[in-house]
C-alpha positions as CSV (number, residue, x, y, z in Angstrom):
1,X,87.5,134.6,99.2
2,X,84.6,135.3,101.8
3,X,85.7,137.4,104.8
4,X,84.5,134.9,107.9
5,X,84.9,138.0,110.7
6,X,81.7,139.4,111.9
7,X,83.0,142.5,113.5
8,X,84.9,145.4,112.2
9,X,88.6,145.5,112.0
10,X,90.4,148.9,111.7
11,X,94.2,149.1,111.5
12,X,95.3,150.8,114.3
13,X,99.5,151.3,115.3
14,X,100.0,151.4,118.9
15,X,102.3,150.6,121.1
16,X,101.3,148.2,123.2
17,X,102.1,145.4,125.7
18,X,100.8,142.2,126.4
19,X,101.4,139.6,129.6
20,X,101.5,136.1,129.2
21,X,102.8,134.2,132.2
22,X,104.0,136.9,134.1
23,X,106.1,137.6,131.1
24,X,105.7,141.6,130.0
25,X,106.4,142.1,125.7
26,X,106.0,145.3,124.2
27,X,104.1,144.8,121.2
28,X,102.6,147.2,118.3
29,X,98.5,146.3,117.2
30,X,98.4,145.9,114.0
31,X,94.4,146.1,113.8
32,X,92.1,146.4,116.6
33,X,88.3,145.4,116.9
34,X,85.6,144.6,119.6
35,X,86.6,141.0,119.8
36,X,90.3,140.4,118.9
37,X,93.7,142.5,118.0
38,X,96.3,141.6,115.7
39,X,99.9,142.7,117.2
40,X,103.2,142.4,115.8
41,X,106.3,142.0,117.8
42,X,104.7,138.5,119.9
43,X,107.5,135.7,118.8
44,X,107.6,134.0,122.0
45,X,103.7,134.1,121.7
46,X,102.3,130.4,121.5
47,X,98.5,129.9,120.3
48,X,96.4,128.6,123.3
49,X,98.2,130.8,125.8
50,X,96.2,133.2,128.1
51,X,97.3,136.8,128.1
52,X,96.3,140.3,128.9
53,X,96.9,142.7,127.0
54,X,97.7,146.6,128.2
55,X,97.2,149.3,125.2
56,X,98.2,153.0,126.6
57,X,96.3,156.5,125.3
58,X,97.5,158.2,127.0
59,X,99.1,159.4,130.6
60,X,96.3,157.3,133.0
61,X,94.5,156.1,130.3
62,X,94.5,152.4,129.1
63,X,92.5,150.0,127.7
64,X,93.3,146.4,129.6
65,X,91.9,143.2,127.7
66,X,92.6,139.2,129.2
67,X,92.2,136.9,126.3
68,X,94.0,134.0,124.0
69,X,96.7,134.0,121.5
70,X,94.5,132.0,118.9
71,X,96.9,131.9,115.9
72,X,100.8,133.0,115.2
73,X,102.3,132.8,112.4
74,X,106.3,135.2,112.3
75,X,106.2,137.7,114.7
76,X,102.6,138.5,114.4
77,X,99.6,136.6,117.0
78,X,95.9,137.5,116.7
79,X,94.6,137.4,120.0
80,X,90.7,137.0,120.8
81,X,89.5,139.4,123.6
82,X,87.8,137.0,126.6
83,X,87.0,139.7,129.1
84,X,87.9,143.3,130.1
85,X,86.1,146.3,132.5
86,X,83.2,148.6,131.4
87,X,85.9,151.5,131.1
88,X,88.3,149.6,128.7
89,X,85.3,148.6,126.8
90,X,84.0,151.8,126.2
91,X,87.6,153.2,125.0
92,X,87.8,150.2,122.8
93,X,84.7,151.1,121.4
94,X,85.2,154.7,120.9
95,X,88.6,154.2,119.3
96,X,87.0,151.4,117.2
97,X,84.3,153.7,115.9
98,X,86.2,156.7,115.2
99,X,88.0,154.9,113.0
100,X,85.9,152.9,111.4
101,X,85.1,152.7,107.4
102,X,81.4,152.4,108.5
103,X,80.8,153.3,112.0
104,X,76.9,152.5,112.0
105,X,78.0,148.7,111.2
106,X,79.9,148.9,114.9
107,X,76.6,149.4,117.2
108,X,74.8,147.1,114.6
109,X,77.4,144.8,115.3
110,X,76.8,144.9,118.9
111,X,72.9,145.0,119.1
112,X,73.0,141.2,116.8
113,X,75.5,139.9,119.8
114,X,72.8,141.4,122.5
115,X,69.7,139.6,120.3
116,X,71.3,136.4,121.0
117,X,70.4,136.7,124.8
């Protein structure tokens, strides 16, 4: 079977929480990439919702991500990332390429979304 995704997915296990309708979870990702997250622990989660999702590094230090639950299937919803600040992007990144399988294929990724523009 092809793999569809066009951007690098690297497992990642953090604690985590996400907000939909004023509703606070903690959750654990299960992957991470530039556009989306898979977390485990959303069984009230309900594809089409809107949600934000809060993912600690440490003390001060958070990435902060609103987006959609797009599927759910158990206890696990993949959420596609909709908007976040410069900062949270940047950490996203970083943590992305560090642990990456190919690294280089992240900013390559990035430079075929900026081509479209």
């Amino acid at each position: 079977m092809d793999n569809k995704r066009h951007s690098t997915r690297v497992n990642a296990d953090f604690e985590a929480y996400i907000a939909v309708d004023e509703v606070v979870t903690p959750v654990s990702t299960r992957n991470l990439s530039l556009k989306g997250a898979l977390l485990y622990g959303c069984e009230d989660c309900v594809a089409g919702a809107g949600c934000e999702l809060h993912l600690p590094l440490s003390p001060g230090i958070r990435i902060v991500v609103n987006g959609e639950i797009v599927r759910v299937k158990g206890n696990y919803a993949a959420m596609s990332f909709k908007e976040m600040d410069e900062l949270s992007f940047t950490f996203l990144h970083r943590l992305v390429t560090l642990n990456a399988e190919h690294p280089e294929e992240v900013d390559e990724e990035l430079l075929r979304v900026f081509e479209k523009f």
